[in-house]
Every structure is written in C-alpha cells, then in structure tokens.
C-alpha positions, -999 to 999 in steps of 0.1 A, spaced: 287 648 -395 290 623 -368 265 625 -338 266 634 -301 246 609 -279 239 621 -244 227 598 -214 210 620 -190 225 603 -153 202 630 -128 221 661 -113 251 672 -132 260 640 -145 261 625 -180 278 602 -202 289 622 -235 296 602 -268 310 617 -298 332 609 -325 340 571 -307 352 592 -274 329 587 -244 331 613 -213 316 618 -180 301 653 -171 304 659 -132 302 621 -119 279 614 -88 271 581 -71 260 589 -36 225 581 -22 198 613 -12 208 627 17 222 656 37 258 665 26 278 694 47 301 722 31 314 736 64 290 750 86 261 740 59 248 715 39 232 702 4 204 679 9 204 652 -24 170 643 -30 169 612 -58 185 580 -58 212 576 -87 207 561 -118 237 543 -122 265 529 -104 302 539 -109 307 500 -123 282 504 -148 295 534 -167 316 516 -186 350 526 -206 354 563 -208 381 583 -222 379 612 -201 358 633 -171 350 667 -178 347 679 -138 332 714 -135 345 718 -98 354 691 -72 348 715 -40 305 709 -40 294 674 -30 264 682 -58 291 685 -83 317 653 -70 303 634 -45 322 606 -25 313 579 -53 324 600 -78 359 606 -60 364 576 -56 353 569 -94 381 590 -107 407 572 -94 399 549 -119 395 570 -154 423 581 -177 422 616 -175 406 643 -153 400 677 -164 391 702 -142 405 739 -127 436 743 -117 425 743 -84 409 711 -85 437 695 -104 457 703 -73 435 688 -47 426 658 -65 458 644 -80 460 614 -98 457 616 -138 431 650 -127 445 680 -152 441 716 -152 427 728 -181 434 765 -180 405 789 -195 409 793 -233 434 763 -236 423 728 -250 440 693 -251 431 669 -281 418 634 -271 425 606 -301 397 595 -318 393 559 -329 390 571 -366 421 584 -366 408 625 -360 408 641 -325 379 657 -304 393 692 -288 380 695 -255 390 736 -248 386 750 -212 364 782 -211 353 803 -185 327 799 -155 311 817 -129 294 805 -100 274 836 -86 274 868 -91 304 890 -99 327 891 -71 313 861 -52 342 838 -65 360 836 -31 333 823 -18 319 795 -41 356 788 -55 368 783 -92 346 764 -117 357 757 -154 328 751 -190 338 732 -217 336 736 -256 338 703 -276 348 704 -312 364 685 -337 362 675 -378 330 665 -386 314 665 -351 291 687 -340 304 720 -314 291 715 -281 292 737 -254 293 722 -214 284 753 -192 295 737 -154 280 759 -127 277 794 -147 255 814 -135 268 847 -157 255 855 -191 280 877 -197 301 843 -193 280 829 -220 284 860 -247 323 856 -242 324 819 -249 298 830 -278 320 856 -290 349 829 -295 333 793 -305 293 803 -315 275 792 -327 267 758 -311 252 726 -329 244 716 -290 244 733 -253 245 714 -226 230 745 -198 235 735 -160 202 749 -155 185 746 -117 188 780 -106 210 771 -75 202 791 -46 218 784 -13 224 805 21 259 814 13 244 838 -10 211 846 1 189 854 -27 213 852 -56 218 827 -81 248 802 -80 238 790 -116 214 798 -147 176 799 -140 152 784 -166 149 819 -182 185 829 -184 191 792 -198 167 805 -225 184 834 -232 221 817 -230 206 795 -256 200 821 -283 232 841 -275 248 807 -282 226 805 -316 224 768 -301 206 745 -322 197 719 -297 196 726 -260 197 696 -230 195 713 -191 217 695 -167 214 702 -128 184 709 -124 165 685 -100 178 655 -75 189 686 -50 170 704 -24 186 739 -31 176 743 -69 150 772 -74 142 758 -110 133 730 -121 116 704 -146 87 724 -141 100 757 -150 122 750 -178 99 743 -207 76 774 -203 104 799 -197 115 784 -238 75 784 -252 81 821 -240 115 829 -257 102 803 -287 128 785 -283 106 752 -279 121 729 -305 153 737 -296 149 723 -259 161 682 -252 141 675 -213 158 640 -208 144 620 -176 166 605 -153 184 574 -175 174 587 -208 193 594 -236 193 612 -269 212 613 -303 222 647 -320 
C-alpha cells in the first residue's frame, strides 16, 4: 500500500501527499492578528509556517468553508486563484469562483494519479455547531480519501457532531487515517457550545471511525479554541487510544 505523508502547516492547514497527488487542507497565510466576521472577530495568535510561494505544485485544495477567516484567510484567497482545482460547498463554490467546485455531500470526483490509478476525493457531511445552528455558522463540507492501494483517510473540516462522524462511519469505516479538526472552537455567536470537536469527542470520533492512526488539525494558532495541545493527549491515555494519536508541531510532518 502506498503511504500518506502529512505536513502539519498550524491551524487547519496542511499539505496532503498520497498516491503522487499532493493537496492543501484549509490554506492560511495571514499574520496573528484580529480578524472580524461582522460585528465580531477571530484573534490569530501564531505566525505561519509557510508562505503561499513555498507550497509548491499541488493538485488540488480541499476547503472545508471559505466564510471564517480561520478557515481561508486573505493569503489563502488569494492563494487559490492560483491552484487547479477547488473543492468546497456549494456555497463556497459560488462565492469564490475560479476553478473552486462544489462537491455535493456523498458525491466524489477522481483526481489522476501519476501511476496511472486515481485518488477519490468523496464529499461527506459536516456540522459546525450544534443541531440547528447551521444558519448561523453556514455550510461546511469533510472529506473521505480513497483509492487502490492507498490508505482511506478521513478529513473532518469544522465538525463538531458525532452523530456526523457515525454516518460517514457507517458508509467508508473503517479508516487507515483521521485527520480530526480538533480545538474545541468556542466563540460568542454561540455562547457555550462547541463549533468543532473537543479533545474528548476527537477521542471518541476516533474509535467510531475504527481509525488506525489519528493527526488533530485546528487546534491552536487561534484565540477562540477551548482545546488544545495540552488537552488532546490525556483525553486519548483516557480512551487508550495513545498509539493511535500523530501530535505534529507546527512544520512537521509524518509518513503513514
């Protein structure tokens, strides 16, 4: 079975390899900062790791949502104007334009592999609060990645709904690799509630998954995450789930 390598780029953001196709997860350039959503804002609180001009070739862009600066910041719009091939909700594919795609829940497009074969990226659902909260914090679209010979990998975007997570389960698990957003997002739009999973329900997402390896995304560099690097590795000792659990630093990358 060929590998997956994943470069950890802070936030939501990393570089995917599998199978000779190379994607971005959530791109995000910006510098820390205060960043306003209407009458709010999201304060960024880490510097990124890499420039736009040093990604280098990709294939694609897997964007969970485009309407959070956290998520796609100014670099990273302006980032996509210069990638093959967006996808994103159908809401998102509509604002953005360009060679952005919706890629409906459920449905998948194949990208060409250089060996001939083709990696299946297939939209699946996401939920970015609680139930009924979607008018407010707007559409947001997972991922499953599959293919011959590579290994299944699940892309959560901002889910914050394990019920979300046993219905992408019930259909693709179980998972050689999960790739959890996992900060616990909190924010005043929604008082006390999560926006995305905490360290414990990234825990338990991982063994409804039956995932074999786990790496968190989105879970520091903002000032509005309730979880963090901290949090994460005791809330798996506690499901025993330990060797299961990938904690890349900022930069760092690993092969699975």
């Amino acid at each position: 079975m060929s590998s997956l390598n994943i470069r950890y780029l802070g936030g939501p953001s990393a570089i995917l390899e599998t199978g000779g196709v190379r994607l971005v997860v959530d791109p995000t350039f910006d510098a820390p900062g205060d960043y306003p959503i209407g009458s709010r804002k999201l304060t960024k609180t880490a510097e990124p790791v890499l420039g736009p001009d040093e990604i280098g070739p990709v294939d694609a862009v897997l964007l969970s949502h485009d309407q959070h600066p956290d998520n796609l910041d100014t670099g990273g719009r302006a980032y996509l104007s210069g990638v093959p091939l967006t996808l994103t909700t159908e809401a998102g594919a509509g604002r953005l334009g360009g060679t952005a795609r919706a890629l409906p829940n459920w449905e998948h497009v194949d990208l060409p592999r250089p060996d001939g074969g083709t990696l299946r990226v297939t939209g699946v659902p996401a939920q970015h609060g609680p139930d009924g909260t979607e008018h407010l914090t707007g559409p947001v679209t997972g991922f499953v990645l599959s293919g011959e010979g590579l290994p299944s990998t699940y892309v959560s975007g901002d889910n914050a709904s394990l019920d979300v997570v046993r219905a992408v389960a019930g259909r693709f698990a179980p998972f050689d690799v999960a790739v959890l957003f996992a900060g616990g997002a909190q924010t005043p739009l929604l008082g006390d509630a999560y926006l995305t999973l905490t360290s414990e329900d990234a825990a338990e997402a991982a063994t409804i998954l039956g995932a074999a390896h786990i790496v968190p995304l989105h879970f520091e560099g903002w000032a509005h995450f309730s979880r963090g690097r901290d949090t994460i590795p005791p809330a798996f000792d506690k499901a025993a789930l330990a060797d299961r659990l990938h904690l890349l630093g900022p930069g760092e990358s690993i092969e699975l």
